[in-house]
C-alpha positions, 0 to 999 in steps of 0.5 A: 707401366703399373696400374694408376691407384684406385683402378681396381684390378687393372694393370697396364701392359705394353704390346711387344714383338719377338725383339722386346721383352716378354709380354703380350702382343697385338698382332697388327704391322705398323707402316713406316710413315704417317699420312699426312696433308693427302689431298682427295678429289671428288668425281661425280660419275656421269652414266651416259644413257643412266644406270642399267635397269639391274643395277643399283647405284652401289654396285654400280659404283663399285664396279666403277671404282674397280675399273677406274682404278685399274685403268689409272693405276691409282688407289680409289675410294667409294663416297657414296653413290657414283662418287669416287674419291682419287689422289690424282686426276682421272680424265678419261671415259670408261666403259663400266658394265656396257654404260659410258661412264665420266669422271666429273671433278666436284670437290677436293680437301685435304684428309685430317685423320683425326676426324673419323669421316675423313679417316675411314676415306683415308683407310679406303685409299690405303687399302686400294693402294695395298691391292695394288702393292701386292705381286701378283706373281706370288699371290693369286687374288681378286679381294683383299680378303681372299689372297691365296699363296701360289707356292703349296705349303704342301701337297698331297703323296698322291698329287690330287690335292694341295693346302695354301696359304690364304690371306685376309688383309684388311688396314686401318688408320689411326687418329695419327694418321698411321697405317695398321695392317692386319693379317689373317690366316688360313688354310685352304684346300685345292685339287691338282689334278683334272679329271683326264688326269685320273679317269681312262676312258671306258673304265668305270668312273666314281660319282666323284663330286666335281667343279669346273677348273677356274684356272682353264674354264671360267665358267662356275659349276658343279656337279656328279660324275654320272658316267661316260657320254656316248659322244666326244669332243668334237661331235655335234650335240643334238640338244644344244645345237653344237659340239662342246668344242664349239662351245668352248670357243673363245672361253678355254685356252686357245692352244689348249682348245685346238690340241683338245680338237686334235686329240677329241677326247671322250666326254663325261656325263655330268649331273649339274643338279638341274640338268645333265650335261657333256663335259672335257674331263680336261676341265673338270676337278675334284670339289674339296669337300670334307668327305670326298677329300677324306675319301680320296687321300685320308692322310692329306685330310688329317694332315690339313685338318691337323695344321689347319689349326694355327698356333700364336707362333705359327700365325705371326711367322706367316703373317710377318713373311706375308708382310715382308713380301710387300713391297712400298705402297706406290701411290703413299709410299709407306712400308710394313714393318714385319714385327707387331706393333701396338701403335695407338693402343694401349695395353691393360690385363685385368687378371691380378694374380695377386688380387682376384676379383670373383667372390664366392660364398662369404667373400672368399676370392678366385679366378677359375670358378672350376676349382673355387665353387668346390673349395668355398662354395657359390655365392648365394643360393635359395633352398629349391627342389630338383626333380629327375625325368627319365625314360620307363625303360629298364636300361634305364634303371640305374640312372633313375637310382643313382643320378638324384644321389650324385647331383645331390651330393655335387650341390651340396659341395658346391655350397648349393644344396637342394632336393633331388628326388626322381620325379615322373618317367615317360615312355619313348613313343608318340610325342603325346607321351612326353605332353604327358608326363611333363605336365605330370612333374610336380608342380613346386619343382624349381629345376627338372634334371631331363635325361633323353637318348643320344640326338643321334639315336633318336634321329635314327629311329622310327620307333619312338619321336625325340623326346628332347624339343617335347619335353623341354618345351613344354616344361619351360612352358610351365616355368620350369627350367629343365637341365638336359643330359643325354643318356651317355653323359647320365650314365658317364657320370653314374659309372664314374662319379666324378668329382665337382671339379670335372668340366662336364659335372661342374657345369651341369651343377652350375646350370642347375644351381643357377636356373634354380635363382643361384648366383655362382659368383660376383665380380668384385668392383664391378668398373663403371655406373651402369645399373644393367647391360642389355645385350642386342642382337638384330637377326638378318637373313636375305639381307634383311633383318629378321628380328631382335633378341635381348637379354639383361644382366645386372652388373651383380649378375644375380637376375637375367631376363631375356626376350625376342621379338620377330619382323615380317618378311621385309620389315624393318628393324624400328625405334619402337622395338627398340624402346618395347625391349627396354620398357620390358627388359629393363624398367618392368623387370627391375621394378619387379625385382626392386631394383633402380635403373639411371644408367643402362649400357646397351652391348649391340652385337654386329656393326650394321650402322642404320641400326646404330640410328635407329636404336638412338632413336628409340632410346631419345625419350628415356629419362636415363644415362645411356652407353651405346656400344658395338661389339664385333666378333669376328674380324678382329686382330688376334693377340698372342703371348711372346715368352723370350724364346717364342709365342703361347696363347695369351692370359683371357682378360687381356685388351688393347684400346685406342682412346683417341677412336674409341675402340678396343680389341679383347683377349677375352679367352685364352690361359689358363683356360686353354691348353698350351696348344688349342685344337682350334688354334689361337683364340679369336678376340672381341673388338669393342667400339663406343658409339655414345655415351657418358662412359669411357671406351677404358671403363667399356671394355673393362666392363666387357671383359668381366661380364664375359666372366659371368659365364655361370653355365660353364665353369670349366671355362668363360666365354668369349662374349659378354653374356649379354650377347652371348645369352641374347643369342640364346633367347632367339633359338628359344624361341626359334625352337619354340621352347618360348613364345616371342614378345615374351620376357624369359625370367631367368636364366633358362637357356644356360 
């Protein structure tokens, strides 16, 4: 499908599986039916004696539906507190969490999957439904998102460990009523063997990390291998009353536990953390941890750490094997079909070989700021004067004399000439000497290039305090931006002189052309009305929300701000934080800088609904056009690229979007960025939903994309997010690390 005239840069793709032509695909299975005219009944539970004092009504509902569910057979949904939606008639009592609990029928109707309420009922009943399909006796699981293939992809030549399949299936409905299963893959590292298996009695025994086998003592812990015990199996324990054979009555294999009896082997003594304790070796495993597994086995470790990686190829193959294991769900009687399908979506690249959209210096034209800055330079830079801060120390020396030189030079070929010229030294020592000579740098200095020693030296060391959080802070403090550099990058740089084209120099020229007020480069037709997007991230620990930070950037990406605001211990994200932020971040700086705001698009990070209402409310009273938008960045179907002949990791800038739920799922990194093959394995993509607003979820993920693209501290490669999120992330540990003070507006942007 070609593009429609007058959409700029945008060309339409169609998803495709490996049978197809080549192309770009969603890796989402379609199911083989549509559901349709599914009739839902609506149960109240009736809790005899009410709910337990340590349970809330959602946990406890719940509980409820897991027990329903696997007493009836049937797939069950939640519908708010101590309600349960069912396709069939659940009539008698059970027992949940030690309360009598009856199903009360108080409602029933017919889903309509184009009505999102009732859609997301109908995606809650499918996905119980799922859990319910999937054998058992090829798969152990609990959760849909933590489905363990039984059968090793491989073990171990020693037999202590093996590497499984896991799986994270998770399904959604369309608008249509269609089913859309997602797959995601990994690996995951499991001990083969206990302890009896390894250690002889009386022989020393390593402080080995160890856990309780799950699979013949369910009963969580872990601890270290402290030695042998003085006792055995069935011998009393004078500090607990028993022996641990008596202990282990009715909570181990009954067979098991009488040979045990028998046999009455030695104990080991473990330290559980808080106490140390007896325990059967019989029971105990080795902890996967990244050290001890590499210590025990180092080939398994590098052949797990290696494969762990999933290409696009290998991803799809375990993913449609997974999918062709499945047998017809059997309460709806749908089948997933093991090809990609892109069902609802539709596919649109918005990377034009033929007509790139980043501008450089007197409208020359590229996509990969890495090559282009050297060949036409940024787009446009103020005159500013860059100084060098360094330690006094002589190994030291040739930095202080040649890197002024270098970046000089390296900004003039980017088209960003500037002054740079050494500044101040400071001695490694208190952290007073650094107060010292920060405030000493001259004053009119617009960047300071800081060169400090390796993180891990000085966390090393008693001999001096780290330079690096004193004098950054400080500068930024005084408004000075500060470009970092570890002293092996500094002298990687000197001793080899790279050219602008160099990942590393291209990128520490950029962050320091564009922390003096530099714009790299513009997107060409910027989609959309927005005169500015304000990325929003609400912080939580504990379950709580623990503050909002935000960052604006013009759709012109020539002026960034950011702030971040923190919330007592239990207090609650509120409107009034929300309209603070936009007062400060949107009205007073625009203003500042003479530029008009009608219509901001809000890109909120995360997808916590409550604060979905909240920040509507905050925003109700502002004469302005406002897009509300949800960005979620994990949990997203991976895209890949079917070449004819097999999978590659796909272009960047590549989206699939279903109009009808206004949603979308952006492949905003990947070629030519990345190598063939990632280290990392296929790309994560970006999903993209529209709450409200007047602009269209095509127009939204558009506008995602080539704000992504704005990546001006990195242009060796783009982000993944959309820097207003990306960069808001950035504004709360500034102020974490105290580099800025909350409730503070960072002018520019500093914290590239």
């Amino acid at each position: 499908m070609s593009s429609p005239d007058g959409e700029a840069g945008e060309q339409d793709i169609v998803g495709t599986a490996p049978t197809d032509s080549p192309g770009p695909a969603l890796f989402l299975f379609q199911a083989d039916k549509r559901l349709t005219d599914i009739t839902v009944t609506e149960y109240q539970l009736d809790v005899d004696g009410g709910l337990p004092q340590d349970n809330d009504p959602q946990s406890f509902t719940a509980a409820a539906k897991w027990e329903f569910g696997k007493h009836h057979a049937t797939p069950l949904a939640s519908n708010g507190p101590l309600k349960l939606l069912a396709t069939r008639s659940l009539q008698q009592t059970r027992e949940v969490k030690e309360r009598t609990v009856t199903p009360v029928e108080t409602d029933s109707w017919t889903l309509d999957p184009s009505n999102p309420v009732h859609r997301g009922q109908l995606q809650d009943l499918v996905q119980a439904d799922l859990r319910l399909a999937i054998p058992s006796a090829e798969y152990d699981f609990r959760f849909l998102n933590d489905i363990r293939k039984r059968e090793p992809a491989f073990v171990s030549d020693s037999g202590a460990f093996a590497a499984h399949l896991n799986y994270d299936a998770s399904v959604e409905v369309t608008a249509a009523g269609v089913p859309l299963l997602q797959v995601e893959l990994s690996h995951t590292q499991r001990p083969r063997q206990t302890l009896d298996e390894l250690v002889t009695p009386g022989d020393s025994v390593p402080r080995y990390r160890v856990q309780h086998d799950p699979s013949i003592y369910d009963e969580k812990a872990s601890g270290v291998v402290v030695g042998w015990a003085n006792c055995h199996y069935t011998d009393h324990v004078e500090d607990i009353g028993n022996s641990i054979a008596g202990l282990h009555e009715g909570t181990i294999d009954e067979t098991l536990g009488a040979r045990l009896r028998e046999e009455n082997p030695r104990l080991l003594e473990v330290d559980y953390g808080d106490w140390v304790g007896r325990q059967l070796p019989h029971v105990l495993t080795l902890t996967t941890s990244l050290d001890q597994v590499k210590d025990q086995d180092y080939d398994f470790h590098r052949r797990f750490t290696s494969e762990k990686a999933l290409q696009p190829g290998e991803r799809y193959r375990h993913a449609a094997s997974f999918v062709r294991s499945l047998p017809r769900l059997p309460t709806f009687e749908a089948a997933f079909v093991p090809k990609p399908d892109t069902h609802a979506y539709r596919g649109r690249s918005y990377r034009r070989r033929n007509r790139p959209r980043l501008v450089y210096a007197d409208g020359h034209r590229g996509s990969q700021p890495r090559e282009d800055l050297p060949e036409y330079g940024v787009y446009d830079a103020p005159e500013y004067r860059v100084r060098l801060v360094t330690p006094s120390t002589d190994s030291y020396d040739e930095i202080r004399t040649e890197l002024p030189r270098l970046i000089s030079q390296g900004l003039a070929a980017i088209g960003a000439p500037a002054g740079v010229t050494g500044g101040v030294t400071y001695d490694p020592g208190d952290t007073s000497n650094y107060t010292a000579a920060a405030s000493n740098l001259d004053e009119e200095t617009d960047v300071a290039v800081v060169v400090v020693p390796r993180a891990e030296e000085a966390a090393s060391t008693d001999l001096f305090d780290d330079p690096f959080p004193e004098l950054k802070r400080r500068l930024m403090r005084r408004g000075i931006p500060t470009q970092m550099l570890e002293k092996p990058t500094a002298e990687t740089l000197v001793g080899t002189n790279p050219p602008p084209t160099d990942h590393t120099f291209t990128n520490i020229l950029a962050g320091i052309a564009t922390k003096a007020g530099a714009t790299p480069w513009m997107v060409a037709d910027f989609p959309g009305e927005s005169d500015a997007f304000l990325g929003l991230d609400v912080s939580r620990k504990n379950g709580k929300n623990a503050g909002a930070s935000a960052s604006v950037v013009l759709p012109n990406g020539a002026l960034f701000a950011a702030e971040f605001t923190t919330f007592q211990d239990g207090e609650t994200f509120r409107a009034e934080d929300v309209s603070t932020i936009v007062r400060d971040l949107v009205f007073d700086f625009a203003a500042d800088h003479d530029h008009t705001i009608s219509h901001l698009t809000i890109l909120r990070d995360g997808k916590v609904y409550e604060d979905v209402e909240t920040i509507r409310e905050g925003l109700a009273d502002m004469d302005l056009a406002i897009d509300l938008v949800g960005v979620r960045k994990s949990g997203q179907p991976r895209v890949g690229h079917w070449t004819g002949d097999g999978w590659r990791i796909a272009d960047k800038g590549v989206a699939f979007i279903d109009e009808d739920r206004d949603r979308s799922v952006l492949h905003s990194w990947g070629m030519p960025d990345c190598g063939e093959e990632l280290a990392t394995g296929s790309p994560q993509t970006v999903g993209i939903r529209k709450h409200s607003g007047p602009t269209d979820i095509v127009t939204l993920t558009e506008q995602a994309y080539w704000l992504s693209e704005m990546h001006y501290g990195s242009p060796a490669r783009s982000t993944r997010l959309p820097v207003p999120i990306a960069y808001a992330d950035k504004a709360a540990e500034y102020v974490r690390e105290g580099y800025a003070d909350k409730n503070n507006i960072i002018d520019g942007p500093a914290y590239l």
